[in-house]
C-alpha positions, -999 to +999 in steps of 0.1 A: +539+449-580+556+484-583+527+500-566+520+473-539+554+481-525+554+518-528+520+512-508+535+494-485+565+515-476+545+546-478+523+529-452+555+512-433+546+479-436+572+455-442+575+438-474+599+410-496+602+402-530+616+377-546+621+382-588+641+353-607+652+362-644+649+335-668+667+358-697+695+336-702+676+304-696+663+301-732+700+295-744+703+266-714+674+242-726+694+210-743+674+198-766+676+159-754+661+162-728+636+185-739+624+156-763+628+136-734+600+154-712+580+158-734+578+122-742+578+114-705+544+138-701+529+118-724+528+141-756+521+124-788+550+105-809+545+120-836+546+156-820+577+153-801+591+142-836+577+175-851+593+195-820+627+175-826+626+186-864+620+221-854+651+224-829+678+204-849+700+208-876+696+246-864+731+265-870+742+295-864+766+323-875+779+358-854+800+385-866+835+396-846+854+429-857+838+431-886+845+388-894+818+363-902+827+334-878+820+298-895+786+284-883+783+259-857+752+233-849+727+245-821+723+225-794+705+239-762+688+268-776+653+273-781+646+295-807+630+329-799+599+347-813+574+317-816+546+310-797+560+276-796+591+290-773+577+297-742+555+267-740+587+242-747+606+267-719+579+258-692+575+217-704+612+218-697+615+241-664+578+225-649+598+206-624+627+227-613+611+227-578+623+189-577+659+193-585+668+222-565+684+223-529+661+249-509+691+260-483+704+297-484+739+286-496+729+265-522+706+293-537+731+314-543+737+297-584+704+302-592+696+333-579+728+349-596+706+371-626+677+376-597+666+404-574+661+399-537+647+427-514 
């Protein structure tokens, strides 16, 4: 992409780009409703049950100024570094296109973390 559009304003051709970051959308899955589509796509019983056991009873524990905090239940996150993760994040985003309103203003939420040129 980066040398597309040095091409094309070398050549001075017009070009846009959209690019939407999902960083922060990992920590915004709930994990209902994750069970919830994935039932709803027609996965196997006994495989959303598997993907419920691995997301619950997850806790979690941060240090501030030098303090361990007490832990607290995980909810919406989904944990990082499987292979699992990013499959999950896509069952649960594969119909965002539905539930957004396409108008200028109401873009502005969602394309907060993105880059428009």
């Amino acid at each position: 992409m980066c040398q597309d559009t040095a091409d094309c304003l070398c050549e001075g051709v017009g070009i846009d780009v959209i690019i939407i970051g999902f960083s922060y959308t990992f920590d915004l899955v709930p994990h209902d409703r994750l069970h919830m589509k994935l039932a709803a796509l027609g996965v196997q019983l006994r495989v959303v049950v598997w993907v419920r056991q691995l997301l619950v009873d997850r806790t979690q524990r941060v240090i501030v100024g030098g303090q361990l905090l007490k832990e607290v239940e995980v909810t919406s996150v989904v944990p990082q570094g499987s292979v699992l993760c990013p499959l999950l994040f896509v069952v649960y985003v594969n119909d965002i296109w539905r539930n957004i309103d396409w108008s200028i203003g109401s873009l502005t939420g969602v394309l907060e973390h993105s880059l428009v040129y």
